[in-house]
C-alpha positions in Angstrom: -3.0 -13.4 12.2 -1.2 -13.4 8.4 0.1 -16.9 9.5 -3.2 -18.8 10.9 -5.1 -16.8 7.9 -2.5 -18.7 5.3 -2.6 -22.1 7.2 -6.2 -21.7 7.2 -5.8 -21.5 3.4 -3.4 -24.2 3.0 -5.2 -26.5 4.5 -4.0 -27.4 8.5 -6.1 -27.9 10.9 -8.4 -24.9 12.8 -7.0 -24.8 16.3 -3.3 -25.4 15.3 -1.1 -23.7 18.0 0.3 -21.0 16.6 3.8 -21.7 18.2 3.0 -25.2 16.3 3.1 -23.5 12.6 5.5 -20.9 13.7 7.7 -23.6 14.6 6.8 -25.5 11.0 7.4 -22.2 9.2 10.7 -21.8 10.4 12.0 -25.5 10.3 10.5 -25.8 6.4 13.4 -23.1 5.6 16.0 -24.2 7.9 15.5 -28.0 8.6 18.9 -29.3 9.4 17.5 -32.7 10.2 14.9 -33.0 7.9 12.6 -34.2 10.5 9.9 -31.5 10.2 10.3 -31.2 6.0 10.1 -35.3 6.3 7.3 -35.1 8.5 5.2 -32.7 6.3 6.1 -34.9 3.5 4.4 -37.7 4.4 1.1 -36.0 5.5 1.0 -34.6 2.4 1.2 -38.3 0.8 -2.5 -38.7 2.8 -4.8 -36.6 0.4 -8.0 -37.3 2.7 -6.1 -35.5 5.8 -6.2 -32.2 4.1 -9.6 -30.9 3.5 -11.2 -31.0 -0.2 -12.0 -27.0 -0.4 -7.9 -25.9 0.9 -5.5 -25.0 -1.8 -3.8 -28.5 -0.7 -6.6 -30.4 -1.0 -7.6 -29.2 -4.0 -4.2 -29.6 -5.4 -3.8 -32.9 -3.7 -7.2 -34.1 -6.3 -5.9 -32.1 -9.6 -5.6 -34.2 -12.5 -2.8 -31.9 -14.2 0.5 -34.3 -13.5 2.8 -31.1 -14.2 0.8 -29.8 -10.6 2.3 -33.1 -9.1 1.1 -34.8 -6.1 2.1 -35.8 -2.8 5.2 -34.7 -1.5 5.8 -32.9 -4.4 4.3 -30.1 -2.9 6.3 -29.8 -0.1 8.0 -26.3 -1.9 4.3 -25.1 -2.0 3.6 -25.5 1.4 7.1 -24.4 2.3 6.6 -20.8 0.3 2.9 -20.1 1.8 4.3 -20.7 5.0 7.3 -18.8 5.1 5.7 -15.7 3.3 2.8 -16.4 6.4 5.6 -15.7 8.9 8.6 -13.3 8.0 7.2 -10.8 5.5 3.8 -9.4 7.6 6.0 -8.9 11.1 9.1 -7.6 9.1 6.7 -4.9 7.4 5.2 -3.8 10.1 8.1 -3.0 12.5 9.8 -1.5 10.0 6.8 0.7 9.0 6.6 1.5 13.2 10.3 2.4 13.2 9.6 4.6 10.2 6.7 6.7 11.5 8.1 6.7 15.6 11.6 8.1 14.2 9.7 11.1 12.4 7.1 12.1 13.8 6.5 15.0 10.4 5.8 10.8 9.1 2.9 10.5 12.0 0.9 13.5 11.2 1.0 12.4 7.4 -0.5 9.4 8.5 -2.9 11.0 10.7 -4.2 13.6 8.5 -5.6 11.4 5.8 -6.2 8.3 4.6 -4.2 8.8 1.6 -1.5 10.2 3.7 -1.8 7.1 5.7 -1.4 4.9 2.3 1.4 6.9 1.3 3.2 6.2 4.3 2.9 2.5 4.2 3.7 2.3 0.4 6.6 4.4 0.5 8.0 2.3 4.0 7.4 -0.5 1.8 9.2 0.4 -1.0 12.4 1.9 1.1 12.8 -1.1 2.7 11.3 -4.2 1.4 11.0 -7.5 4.3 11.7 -10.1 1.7 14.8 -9.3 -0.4 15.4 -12.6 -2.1 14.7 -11.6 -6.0 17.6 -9.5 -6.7 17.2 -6.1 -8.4 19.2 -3.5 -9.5 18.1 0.1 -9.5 19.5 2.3 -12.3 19.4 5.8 -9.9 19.7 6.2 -5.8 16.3 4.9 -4.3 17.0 4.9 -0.7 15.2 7.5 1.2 11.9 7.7 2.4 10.3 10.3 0.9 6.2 9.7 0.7 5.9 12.9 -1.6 7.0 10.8 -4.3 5.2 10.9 -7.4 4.2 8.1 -8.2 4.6 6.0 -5.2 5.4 2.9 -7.4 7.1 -0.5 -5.9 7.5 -4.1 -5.9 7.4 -5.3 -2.0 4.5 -7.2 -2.8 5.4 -9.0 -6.2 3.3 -8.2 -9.6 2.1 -10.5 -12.2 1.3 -14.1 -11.7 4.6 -13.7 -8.8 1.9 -11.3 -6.6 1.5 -11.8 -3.5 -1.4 -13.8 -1.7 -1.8 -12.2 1.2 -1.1 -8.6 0.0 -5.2 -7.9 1.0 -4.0 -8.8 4.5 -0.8 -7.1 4.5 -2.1 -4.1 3.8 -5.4 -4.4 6.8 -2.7 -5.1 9.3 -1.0 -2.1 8.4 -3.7 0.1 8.2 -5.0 -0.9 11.7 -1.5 -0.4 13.6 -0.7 3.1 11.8 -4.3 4.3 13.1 -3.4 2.6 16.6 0.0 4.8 16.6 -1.7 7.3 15.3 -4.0 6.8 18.4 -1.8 6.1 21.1 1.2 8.6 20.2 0.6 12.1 21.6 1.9 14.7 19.6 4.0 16.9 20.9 5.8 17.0 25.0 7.5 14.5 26.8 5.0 11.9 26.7 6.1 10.7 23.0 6.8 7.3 23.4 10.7 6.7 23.6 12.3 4.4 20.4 14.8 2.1 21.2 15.9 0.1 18.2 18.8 -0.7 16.4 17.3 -0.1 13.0 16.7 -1.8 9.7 18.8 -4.6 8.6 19.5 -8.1 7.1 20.0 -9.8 4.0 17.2 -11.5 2.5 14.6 -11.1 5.4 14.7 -6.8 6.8 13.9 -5.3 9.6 14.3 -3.9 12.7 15.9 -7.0 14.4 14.7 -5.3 18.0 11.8 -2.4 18.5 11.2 -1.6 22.3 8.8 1.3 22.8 8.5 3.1 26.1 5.5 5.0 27.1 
């Protein structure tokens, strides 16, 4: 959903396969070739292919000259695509590793809606998706605790660097906590079974597999 809602945005066409901008999400970051960065490149040189109201389009018809035109933007469409794809799945496993590990995390979520929010913003801050903008921390951050106060972080970005789809982000989260909080019974034998090898990666984290058994 976060990556046809940000295609949408940018400017590709409605009905796009979604293996289609998968596949150009992936190959804008790691395009040995160059065929699909090349390819994207020269569609942006056509500024009546992208429609006037996108953020390409629009950008495609600005007059500024520091904007640039063209294939210029390739980095642009490169970022909105990437952050489309890796952050929003990243997040959410990791936030369903989180709450299936310990299930005390669960009933926080399924008490109330603020417990709920202080679940996702504390999973969010313990283990950010996107790690690329190197930080420091001055005292030992690392473990969840939502009874933190205040629940502070900077998963999504702040300042003119915030993130776009950080409205999404958070929809998508609220919607599969509730559906865990649904689906999970909670206590006996019937809890669903975890198998995952955990949180890691550099750069892009999360759970690199998540199999749940019923």
């Amino acid at each position: 959903m976060a990556l046809t809602t940000i295609a949408g945005i940018i400017g590709f066409p409605p009905g796009t396969r979604i293996g289609t901008l998968y596949t150009w999400a992936v190959g804008l970051l790691d395009d040995a070739d160059g065929k699909i960065a090349t390819a994207v490149a020269e569609w942006l040189g056509t500024p009546s292919a992208w429609p006037a109201r996108s953020l390409v389009g629009r950008l495609l018809r600005h007059e500024d000259p520091v904007i640039g035109t063209g294939p210029e933007l390739l980095p642009t469409v490169r970022l909105l695509l990437s952050t489309g794809t890796e952050p929003p799945f990243r997040s959410l496993a990791t936030l369903m590793y989180a709450v299936l590990s310990d299930p005390a995390l669960l009933e926080t979520a399924r008490a109330t809606e603020r417990g709920a929010t202080a679940v996702i913003q504390e999973c969010r801050r313990w283990e950010c998706p996107l790690t690329w903008v190197l930080r420091r921390c001055s005292t030992d951050t690392d473990r969840l605790d939502i009874h933190r106060r205040p629940l502070p972080h900077l998963a999504m970005g702040t300042g003119p660097h915030i993130c776009l789809g950080r409205h999404l982000a958070a929809l998508e989260a609220d919607e599969i906590l509730a559906g865990l909080a649904r689906m999970a019974p909670r206590v006996g034998p019937d809890r669903p079974a975890l198998d995952t090898d955990g949180v890691e990666g550099r750069g892009f984290r999360s759970p690199r597999r998540l199999t749940l058994r019923w």
